[in-house]
C-alpha positions as CSV (number, residue, x, y, z in Angstrom):
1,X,-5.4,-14.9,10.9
2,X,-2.1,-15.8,9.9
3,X,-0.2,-14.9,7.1
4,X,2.9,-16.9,5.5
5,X,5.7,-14.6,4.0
6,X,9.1,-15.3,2.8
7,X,12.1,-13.4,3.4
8,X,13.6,-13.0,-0.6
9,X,16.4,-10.9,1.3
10,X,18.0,-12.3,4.1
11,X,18.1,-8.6,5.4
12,X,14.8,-8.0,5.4
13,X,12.6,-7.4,8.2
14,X,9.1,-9.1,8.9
15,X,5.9,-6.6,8.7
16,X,5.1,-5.8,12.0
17,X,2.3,-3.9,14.2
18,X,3.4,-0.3,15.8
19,X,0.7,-1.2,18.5
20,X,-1.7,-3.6,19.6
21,X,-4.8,-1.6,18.0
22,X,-2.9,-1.1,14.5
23,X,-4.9,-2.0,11.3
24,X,-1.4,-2.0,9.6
25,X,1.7,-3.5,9.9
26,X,4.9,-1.6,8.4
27,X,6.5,-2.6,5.9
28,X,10.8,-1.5,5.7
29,X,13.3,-1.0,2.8
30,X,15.3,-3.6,1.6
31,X,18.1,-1.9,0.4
32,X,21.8,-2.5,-0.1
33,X,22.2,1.1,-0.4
34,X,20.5,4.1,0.1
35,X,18.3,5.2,-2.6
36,X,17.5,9.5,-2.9
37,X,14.0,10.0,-4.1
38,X,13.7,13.6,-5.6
39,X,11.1,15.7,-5.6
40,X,8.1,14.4,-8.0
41,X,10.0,11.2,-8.6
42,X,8.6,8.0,-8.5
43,X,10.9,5.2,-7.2
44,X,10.1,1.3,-6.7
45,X,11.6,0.2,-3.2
46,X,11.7,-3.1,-2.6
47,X,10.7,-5.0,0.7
48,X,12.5,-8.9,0.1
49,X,9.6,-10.1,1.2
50,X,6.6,-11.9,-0.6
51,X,3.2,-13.1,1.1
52,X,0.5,-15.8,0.7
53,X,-2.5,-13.9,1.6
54,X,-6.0,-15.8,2.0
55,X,-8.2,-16.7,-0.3
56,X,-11.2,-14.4,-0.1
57,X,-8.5,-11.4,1.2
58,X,-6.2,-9.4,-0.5
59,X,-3.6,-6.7,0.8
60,X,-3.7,-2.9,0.7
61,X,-0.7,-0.8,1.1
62,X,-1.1,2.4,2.2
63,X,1.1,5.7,2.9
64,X,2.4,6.2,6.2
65,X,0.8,9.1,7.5
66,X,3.9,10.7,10.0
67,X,5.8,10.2,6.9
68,X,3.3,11.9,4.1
69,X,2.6,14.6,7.0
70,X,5.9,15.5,7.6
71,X,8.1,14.8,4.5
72,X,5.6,15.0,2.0
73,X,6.7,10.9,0.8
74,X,3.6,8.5,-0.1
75,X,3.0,5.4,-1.8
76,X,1.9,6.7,-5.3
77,X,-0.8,4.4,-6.1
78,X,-2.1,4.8,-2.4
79,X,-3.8,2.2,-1.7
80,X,-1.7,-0.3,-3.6
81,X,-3.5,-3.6,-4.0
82,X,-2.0,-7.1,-3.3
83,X,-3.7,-10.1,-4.5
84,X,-3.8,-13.3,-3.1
85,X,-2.9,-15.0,-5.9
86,X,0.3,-13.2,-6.3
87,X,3.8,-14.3,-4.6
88,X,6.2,-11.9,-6.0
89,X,8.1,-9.3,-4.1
90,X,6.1,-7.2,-2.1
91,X,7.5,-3.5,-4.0
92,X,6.5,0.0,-2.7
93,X,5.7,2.3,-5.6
94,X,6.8,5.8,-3.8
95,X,7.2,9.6,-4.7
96,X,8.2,12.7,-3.2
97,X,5.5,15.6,-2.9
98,X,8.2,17.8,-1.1
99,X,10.7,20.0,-2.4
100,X,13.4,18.6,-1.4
101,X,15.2,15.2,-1.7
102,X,14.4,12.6,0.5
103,X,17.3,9.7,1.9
104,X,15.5,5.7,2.3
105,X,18.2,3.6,3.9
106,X,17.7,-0.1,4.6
107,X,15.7,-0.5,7.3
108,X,13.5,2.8,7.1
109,X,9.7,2.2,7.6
110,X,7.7,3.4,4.4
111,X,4.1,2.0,3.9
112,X,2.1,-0.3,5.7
113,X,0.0,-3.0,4.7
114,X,-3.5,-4.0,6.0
115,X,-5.0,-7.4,5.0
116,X,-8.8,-7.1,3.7
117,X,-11.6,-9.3,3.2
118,X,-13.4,-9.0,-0.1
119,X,-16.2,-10.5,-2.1
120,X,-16.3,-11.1,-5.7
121,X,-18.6,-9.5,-7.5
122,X,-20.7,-11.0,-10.8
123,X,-21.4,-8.6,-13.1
124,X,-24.8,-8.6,-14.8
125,X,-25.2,-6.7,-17.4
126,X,-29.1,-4.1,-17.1
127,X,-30.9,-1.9,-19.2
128,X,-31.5,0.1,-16.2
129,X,-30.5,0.2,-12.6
130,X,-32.6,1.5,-9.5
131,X,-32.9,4.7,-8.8
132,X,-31.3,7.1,-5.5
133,X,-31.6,9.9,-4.0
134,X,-28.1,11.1,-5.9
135,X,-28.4,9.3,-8.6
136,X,-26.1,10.8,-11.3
137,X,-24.6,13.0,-9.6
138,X,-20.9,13.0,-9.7
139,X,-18.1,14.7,-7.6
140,X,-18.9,17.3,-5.2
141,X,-22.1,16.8,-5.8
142,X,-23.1,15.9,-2.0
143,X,-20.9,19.5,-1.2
144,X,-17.8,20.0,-0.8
């Protein structure tokens, strides 16, 4: 499938697969300089790039996991949903889980993004709906 994006930044860098068999493709800072995000902060960090992603798609950007594992830094709203009618900046929404500060400089990988196919639902209202084996049951209720 391709995917058109624009560079908004001259210095930004395209998204791009680690390896052959990755499901996302990073996605870097654009920064001019480095931004500190502090413990339980949440910081916008912007990419310079926008997208056109298919109709009948939309993209998900998700937390790296090296960097969640080892420095505790993840995109807040985890997964962060792009749709494809939008063609703004492509902006990571991050924070910092850890105890200590954490340094992005331009360039830095911080999220990926994986591109989704979706269907749109219509929503019809019902008096009742069928019945399953779990039925009401909420959180934890299939154990823990």
């Amino acid at each position: 499938m391709n995917v058109n994006f624009k560079k908004l930044n001259e210095n930004a860098a395209a998204p791009f697969y680690g390896s052959s068999n990755s499901a996302g493709a990073d996605l870097r800072a654009c920064v001019n300089k480095s931004i500190v995000i502090r413990p339980r902060e949440i910081v916008m960090i912007p990419t310079g790039l926008a997208c056109e992603i298919p109709t009948g798609y939309f993209g998900t950007v998700c937390s790296r996991s090296g960097l969640a594992a080892k420095n505790g830094i993840v995109v807040l709203n985890s997964p962060g949903i792009i749709d494809a009618d939008y063609r703004g900046e492509i902006q990571l929404i991050m924070t910092n889980h850890s105890t200590v500060d954490f340094e992005v400089t331009h360039g830095m990988r911080l999220a990926q993004l994986i591109i989704v196919p979706f269907a749109a639902a219509n929503w019809i209202e019902s008096n009742s709906l069928s019945q399953t084996t779990r039925n009401t049951g909420g959180i934890g209720s299939t154990g823990v």
